[in-house]
C-alpha positions in Angstrom: -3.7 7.5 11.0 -4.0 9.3 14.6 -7.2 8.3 15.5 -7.6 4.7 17.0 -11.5 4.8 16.5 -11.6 4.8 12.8 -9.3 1.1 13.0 -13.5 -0.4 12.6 -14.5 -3.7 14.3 -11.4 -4.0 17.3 -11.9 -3.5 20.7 -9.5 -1.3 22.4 -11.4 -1.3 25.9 -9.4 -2.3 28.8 -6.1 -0.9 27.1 -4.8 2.5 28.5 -4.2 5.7 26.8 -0.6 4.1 26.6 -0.9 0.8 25.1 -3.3 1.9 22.8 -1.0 4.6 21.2 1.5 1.8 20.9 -1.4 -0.6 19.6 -1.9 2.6 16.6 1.8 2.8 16.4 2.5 -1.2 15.4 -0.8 -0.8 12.7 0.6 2.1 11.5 3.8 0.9 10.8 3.4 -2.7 9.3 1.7 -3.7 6.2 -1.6 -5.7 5.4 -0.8 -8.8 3.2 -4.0 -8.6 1.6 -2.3 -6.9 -1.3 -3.8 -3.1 -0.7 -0.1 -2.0 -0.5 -1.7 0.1 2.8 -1.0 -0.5 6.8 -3.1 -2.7 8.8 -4.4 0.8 10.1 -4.8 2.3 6.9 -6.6 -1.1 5.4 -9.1 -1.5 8.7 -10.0 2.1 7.7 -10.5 2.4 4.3 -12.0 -1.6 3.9 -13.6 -3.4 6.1 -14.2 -6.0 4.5 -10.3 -7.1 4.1 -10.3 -9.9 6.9 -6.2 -10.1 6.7 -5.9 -6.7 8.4 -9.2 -7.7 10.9 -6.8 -10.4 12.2 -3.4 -8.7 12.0 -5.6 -5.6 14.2 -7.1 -7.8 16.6 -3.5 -10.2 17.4 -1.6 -6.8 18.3 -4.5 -5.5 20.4 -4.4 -9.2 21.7 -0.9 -9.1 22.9 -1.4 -5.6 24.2 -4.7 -6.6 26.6 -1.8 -9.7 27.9 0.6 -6.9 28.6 3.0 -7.4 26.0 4.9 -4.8 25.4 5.3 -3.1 21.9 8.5 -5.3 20.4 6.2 -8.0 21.4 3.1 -6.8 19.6 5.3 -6.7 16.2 6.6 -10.4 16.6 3.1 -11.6 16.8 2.5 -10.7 13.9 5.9 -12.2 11.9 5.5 -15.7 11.0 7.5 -18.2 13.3 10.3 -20.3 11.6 9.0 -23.8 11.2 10.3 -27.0 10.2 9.6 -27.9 7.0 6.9 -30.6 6.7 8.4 -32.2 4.0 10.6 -35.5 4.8 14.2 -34.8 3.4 15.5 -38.1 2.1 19.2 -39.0 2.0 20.2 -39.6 -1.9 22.7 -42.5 -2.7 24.0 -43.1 -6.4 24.1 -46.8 -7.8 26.3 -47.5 -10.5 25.2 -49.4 -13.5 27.2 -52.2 -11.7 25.2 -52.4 -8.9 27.3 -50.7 -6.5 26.4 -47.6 -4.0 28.6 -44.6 -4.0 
């Protein structure tokens, strides 16, 4: 997609001519996860409805209105590395004679 006005319900005001190319750029070249196998871009086009690629639209034209610049844009939308949330518990054997190995 070349046009930024058909990507329906973001605001691009306040970006330049610049940042908005790069805005089209990072929808055009990463993937909605709603399942539509299309690009963010592609999906906010074709279904509006699909609030995955409403988010994933808006958080890029986010970063780009802080003045992020594009390499930034495309991390936002990568999920960060967390600990997991699940305690990890240290396993010890006991032998049938009581004993802890």
């Amino acid at each position: 997609m070349t046009d930024f006005s058909r990507v329906k319900e973001v605001d691009w005001s306040g970006l330049s001519e610049s940042q908005k190319k790069v805005g089209l750029k990072v929808m055009n070249e990463n993937g909605c996860n709603c399942g539509c196998k299309m690009t963010i871009a592609v999906c906010r086009e074709r279904d509006s409805s699909c609030r995955r690629s409403l988010i994933f639209a808006r958080t890029i034209l986010d970063a780009l209105h802080e003045g992020k610049p594009e390499n930034e844009a495309v991390r936002v939308l990568r999920p960060s590395p967390t600990r997991s949330s699940r305690p990890s518990f240290r396993t010890t054997r006991v032998s049938s004679t009581g004993s802890t190995q």
